[in-house]
C-alpha positions as CSV (number, residue, x, y, z in Angstrom):
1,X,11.1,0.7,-5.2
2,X,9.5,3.9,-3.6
3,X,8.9,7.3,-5.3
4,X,7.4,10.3,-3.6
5,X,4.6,11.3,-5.1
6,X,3.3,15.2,-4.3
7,X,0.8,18.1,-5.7
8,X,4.3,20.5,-6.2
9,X,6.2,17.4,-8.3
10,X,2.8,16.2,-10.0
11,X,4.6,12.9,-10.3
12,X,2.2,9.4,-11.0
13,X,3.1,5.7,-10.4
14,X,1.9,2.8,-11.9
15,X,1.3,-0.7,-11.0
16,X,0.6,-3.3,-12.6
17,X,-2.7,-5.2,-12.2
18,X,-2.7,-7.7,-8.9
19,X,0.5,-5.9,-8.1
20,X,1.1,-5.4,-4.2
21,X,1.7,-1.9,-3.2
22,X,1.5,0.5,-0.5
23,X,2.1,4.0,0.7
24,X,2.7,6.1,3.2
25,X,1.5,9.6,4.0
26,X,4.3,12.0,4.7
27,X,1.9,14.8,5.4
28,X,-0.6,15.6,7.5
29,X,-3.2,15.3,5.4
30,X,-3.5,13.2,1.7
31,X,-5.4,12.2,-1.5
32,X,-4.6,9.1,-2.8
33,X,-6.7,8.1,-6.0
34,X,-6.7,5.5,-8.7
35,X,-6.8,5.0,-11.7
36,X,-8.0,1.2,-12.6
37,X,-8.6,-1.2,-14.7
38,X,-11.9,-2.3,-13.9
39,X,-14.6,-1.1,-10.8
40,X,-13.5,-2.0,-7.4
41,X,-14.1,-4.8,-6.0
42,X,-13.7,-5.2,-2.1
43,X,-14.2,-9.3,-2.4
44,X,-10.8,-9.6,-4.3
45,X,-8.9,-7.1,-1.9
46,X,-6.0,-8.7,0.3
47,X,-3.5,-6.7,2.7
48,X,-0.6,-7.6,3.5
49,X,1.3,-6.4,6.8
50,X,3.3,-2.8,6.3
51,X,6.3,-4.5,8.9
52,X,6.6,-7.9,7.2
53,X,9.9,-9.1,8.3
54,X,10.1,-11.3,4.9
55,X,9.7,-8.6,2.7
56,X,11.8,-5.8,4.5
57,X,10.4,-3.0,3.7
58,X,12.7,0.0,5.4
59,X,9.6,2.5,6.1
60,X,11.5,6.2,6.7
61,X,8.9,6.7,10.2
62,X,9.5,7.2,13.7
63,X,7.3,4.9,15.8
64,X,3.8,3.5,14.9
65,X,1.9,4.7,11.6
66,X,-1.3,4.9,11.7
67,X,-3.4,2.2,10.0
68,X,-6.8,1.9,8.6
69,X,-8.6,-1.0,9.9
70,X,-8.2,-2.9,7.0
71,X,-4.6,-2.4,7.3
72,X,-4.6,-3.5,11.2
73,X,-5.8,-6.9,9.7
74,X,-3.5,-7.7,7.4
75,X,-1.7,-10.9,7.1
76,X,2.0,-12.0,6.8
77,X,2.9,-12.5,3.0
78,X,3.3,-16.3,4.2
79,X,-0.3,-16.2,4.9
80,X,-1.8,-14.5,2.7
81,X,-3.8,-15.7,-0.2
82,X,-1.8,-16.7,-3.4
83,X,-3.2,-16.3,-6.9
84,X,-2.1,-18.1,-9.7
């Protein structure tokens, strides 16, 4: 599913709690916020790699995004951390 999300369409997107999700800045410049369910917590955050052949996601860029460090980390969804 993707839906663009802007300050001129004022459009918000939820997902569900322990949900996967990403984004992708089509901008120069962003906000991203959320809204939560409870405080953060960075010892329960996982990342899963944006160019995951398994889940084929079809990313509308031309060459390499830029990533956070975090994001540079992130596993395949075959090795990533499963919750029950």
């Amino acid at each position: 599913m993707a839906v663009e999300l802007s300050a001129d369409n004022k459009r918000m997107f939820w997902v569900p709690e322990g949900f996967a999700h990403g984004f992708l800045v089509l901008s120069d410049t962003a906000e991203f916020l959320y809204k939560t369910t409870d405080y953060w917590a960075p010892e329960f955050e996982r990342s899963i790699a944006w160019n995951d052949p398994a889940i084929g996601i079809q990313w509308p860029i031309g060459g390499e995004p830029t990533l956070s460090a975090k994001d540079q980390q992130a596993k395949l969804l075959a090795a990533a951390e499963h919750f029950a």
